[in-house]
N, CA, C and O of each residue as an XYZ file, in Angstrom:
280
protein
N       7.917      3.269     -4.964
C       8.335      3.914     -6.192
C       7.196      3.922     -7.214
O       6.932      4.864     -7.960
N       6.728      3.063     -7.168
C       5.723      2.903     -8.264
C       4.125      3.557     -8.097
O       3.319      3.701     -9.016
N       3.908      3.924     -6.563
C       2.990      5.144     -6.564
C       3.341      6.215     -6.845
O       2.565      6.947     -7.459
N       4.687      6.677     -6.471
C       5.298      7.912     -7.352
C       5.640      8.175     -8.576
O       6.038      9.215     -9.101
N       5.482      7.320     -8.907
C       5.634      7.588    -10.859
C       3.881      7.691    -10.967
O       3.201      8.559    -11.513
N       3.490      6.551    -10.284
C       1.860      7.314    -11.270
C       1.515      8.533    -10.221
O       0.590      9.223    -10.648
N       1.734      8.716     -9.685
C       1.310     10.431     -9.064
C       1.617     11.508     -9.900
O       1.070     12.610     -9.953
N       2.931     10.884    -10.805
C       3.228     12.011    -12.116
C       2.743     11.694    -13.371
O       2.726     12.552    -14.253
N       2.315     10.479    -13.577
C       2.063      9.948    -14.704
C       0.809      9.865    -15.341
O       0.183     10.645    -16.059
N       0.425      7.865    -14.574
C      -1.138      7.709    -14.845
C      -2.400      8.286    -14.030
O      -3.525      8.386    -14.518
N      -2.046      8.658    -12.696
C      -3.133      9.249    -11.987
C      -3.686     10.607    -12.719
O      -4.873     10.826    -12.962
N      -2.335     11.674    -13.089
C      -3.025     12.973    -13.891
C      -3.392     12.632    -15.415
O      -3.904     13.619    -15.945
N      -3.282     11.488    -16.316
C      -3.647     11.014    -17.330
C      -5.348     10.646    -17.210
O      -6.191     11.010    -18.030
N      -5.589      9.897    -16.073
C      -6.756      9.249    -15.756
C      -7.804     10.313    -15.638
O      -8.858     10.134    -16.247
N      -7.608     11.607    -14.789
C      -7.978     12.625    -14.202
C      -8.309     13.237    -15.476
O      -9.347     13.895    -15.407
N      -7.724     13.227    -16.686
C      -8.124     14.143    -17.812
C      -8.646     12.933    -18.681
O      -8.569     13.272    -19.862
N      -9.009     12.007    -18.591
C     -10.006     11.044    -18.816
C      -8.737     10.883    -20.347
O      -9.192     10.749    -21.483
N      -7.350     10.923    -20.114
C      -6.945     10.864    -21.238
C      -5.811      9.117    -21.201
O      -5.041      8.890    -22.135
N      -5.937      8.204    -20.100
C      -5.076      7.103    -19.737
C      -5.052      6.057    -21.114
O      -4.009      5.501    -21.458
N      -6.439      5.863    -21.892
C      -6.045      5.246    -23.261
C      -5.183      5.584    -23.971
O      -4.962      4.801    -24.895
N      -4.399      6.717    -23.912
C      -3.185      7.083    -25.096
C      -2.057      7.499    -24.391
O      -1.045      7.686    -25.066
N      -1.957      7.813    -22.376
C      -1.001      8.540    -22.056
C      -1.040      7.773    -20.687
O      -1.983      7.145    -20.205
N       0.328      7.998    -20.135
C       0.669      7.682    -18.229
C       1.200      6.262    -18.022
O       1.760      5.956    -16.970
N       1.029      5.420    -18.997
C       2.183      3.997    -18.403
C       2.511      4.106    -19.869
O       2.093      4.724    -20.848
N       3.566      3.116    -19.544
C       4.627      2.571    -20.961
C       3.446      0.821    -21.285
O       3.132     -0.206    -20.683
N       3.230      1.436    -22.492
C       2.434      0.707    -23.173
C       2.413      0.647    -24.959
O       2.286      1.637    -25.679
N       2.568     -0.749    -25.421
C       2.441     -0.222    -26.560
C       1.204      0.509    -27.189
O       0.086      0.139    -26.833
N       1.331      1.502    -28.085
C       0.103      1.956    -28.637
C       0.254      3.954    -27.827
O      -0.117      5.079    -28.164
N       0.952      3.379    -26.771
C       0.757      4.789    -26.067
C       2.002      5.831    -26.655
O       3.122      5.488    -27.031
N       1.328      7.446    -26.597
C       2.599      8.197    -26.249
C       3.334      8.087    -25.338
O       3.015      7.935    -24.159
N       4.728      8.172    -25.927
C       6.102      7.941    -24.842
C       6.804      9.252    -25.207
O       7.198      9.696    -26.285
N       6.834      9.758    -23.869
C       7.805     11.129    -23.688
C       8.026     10.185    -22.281
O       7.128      9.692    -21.598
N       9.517     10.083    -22.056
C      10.242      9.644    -20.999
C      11.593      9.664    -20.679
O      12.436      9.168    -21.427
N      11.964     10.406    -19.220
C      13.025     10.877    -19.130
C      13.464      8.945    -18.529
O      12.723      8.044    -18.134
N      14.892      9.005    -18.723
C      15.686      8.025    -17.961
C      16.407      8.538    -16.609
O      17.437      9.116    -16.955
N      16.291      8.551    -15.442
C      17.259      9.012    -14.939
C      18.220      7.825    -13.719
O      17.723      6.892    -13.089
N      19.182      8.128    -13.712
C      20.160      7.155    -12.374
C      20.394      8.319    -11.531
O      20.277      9.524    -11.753
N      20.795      7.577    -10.390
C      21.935      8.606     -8.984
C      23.563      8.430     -9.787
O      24.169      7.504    -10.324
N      23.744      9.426     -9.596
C      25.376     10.076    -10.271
C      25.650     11.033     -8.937
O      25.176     12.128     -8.635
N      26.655     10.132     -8.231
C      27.320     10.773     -7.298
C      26.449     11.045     -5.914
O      26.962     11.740     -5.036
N      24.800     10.354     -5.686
C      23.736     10.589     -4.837
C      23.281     11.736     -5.215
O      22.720     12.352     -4.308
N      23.315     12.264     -6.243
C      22.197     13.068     -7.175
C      21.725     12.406     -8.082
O      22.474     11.592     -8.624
N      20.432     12.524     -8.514
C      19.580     12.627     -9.788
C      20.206     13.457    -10.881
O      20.551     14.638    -10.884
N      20.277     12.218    -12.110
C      20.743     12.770    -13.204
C      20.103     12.204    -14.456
O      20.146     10.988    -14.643
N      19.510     13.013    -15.327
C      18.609     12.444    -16.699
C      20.094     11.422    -17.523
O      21.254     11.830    -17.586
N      19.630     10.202    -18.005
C      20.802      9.536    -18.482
C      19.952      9.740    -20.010
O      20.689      9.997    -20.962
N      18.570      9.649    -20.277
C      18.060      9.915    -21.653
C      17.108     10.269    -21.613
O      16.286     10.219    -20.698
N      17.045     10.735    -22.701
C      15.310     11.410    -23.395
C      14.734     10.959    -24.095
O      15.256     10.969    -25.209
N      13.456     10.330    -24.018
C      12.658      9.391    -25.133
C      11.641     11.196    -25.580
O      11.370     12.165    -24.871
N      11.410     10.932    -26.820
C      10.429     11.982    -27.738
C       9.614     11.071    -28.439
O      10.130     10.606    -29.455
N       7.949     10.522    -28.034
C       7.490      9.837    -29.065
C       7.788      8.226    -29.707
O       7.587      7.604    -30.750
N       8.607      7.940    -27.888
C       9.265      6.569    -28.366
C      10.694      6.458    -28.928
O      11.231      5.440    -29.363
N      11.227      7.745    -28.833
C      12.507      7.767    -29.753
C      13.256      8.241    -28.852
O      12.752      8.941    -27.974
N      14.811      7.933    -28.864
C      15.883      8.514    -28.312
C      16.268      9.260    -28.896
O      16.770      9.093    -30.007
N      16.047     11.110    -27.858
C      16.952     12.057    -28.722
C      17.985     12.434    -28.080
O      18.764     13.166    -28.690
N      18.275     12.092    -26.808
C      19.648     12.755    -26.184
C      19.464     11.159    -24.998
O      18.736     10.270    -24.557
N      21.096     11.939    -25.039
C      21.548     10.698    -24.055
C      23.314     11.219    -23.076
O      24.454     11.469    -23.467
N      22.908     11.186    -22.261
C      23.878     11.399    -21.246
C      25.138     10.657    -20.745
O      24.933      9.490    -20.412
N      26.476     11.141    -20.624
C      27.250     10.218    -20.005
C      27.533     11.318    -19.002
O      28.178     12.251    -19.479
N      27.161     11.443    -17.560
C      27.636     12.537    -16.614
C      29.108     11.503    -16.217
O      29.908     12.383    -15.900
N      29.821     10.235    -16.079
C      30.682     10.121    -16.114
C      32.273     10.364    -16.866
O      33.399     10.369    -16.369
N      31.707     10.592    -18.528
C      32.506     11.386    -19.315
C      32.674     12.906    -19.246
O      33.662     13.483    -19.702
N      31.905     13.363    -18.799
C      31.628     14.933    -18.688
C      32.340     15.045    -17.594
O      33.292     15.739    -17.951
N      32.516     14.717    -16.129
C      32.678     14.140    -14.950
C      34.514     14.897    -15.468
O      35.181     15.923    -15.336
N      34.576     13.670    -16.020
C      36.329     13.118    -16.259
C      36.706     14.487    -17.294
O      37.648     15.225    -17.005
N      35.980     14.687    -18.338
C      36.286     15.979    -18.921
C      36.579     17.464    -18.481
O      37.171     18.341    -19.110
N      35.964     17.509    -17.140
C      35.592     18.618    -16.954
C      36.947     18.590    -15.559
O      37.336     19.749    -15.411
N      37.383     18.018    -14.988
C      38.342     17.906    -14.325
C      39.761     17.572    -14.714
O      40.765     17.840    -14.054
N      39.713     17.023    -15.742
C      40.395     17.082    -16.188
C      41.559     16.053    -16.816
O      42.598     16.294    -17.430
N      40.865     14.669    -16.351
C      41.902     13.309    -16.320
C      41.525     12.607    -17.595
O      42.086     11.557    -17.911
């Protein structure tokens, strides 16, 4: 798992000679970071970090129950 996050992360950060400010969770660094879990054996975003900040946040189990109807 953890070569696959930096294959998206710090390896293309490093590559643009840009890894001092971007590609791991570090303090000091930009944070744009999705959260995601398995919901149902799919991939599902549970939150959105912007800059270190939470701007959305997911319950696919309420939506789930809403949308069916119980």
């Amino acid at each position: 798992m953890v070569d696959a996050v930096n294959l998206v992360s710090l390896n293309p950060a490093k590559a643009l000679r840009l890894d001092d400010s971007l590609g791991s969770i570090e303090i000091g660094k930009t944070a744009d970071l999705l959260k995601i879990r398995e919901y149902r054996q799919i991939p599902a975003i549970q939150e959105v970090y912007v800059e270190g900040n939470l701007v959305c946040q997911m319950s696919y189990q309420k939506l789930a129950m809403e949308t069916i109807g119980k």
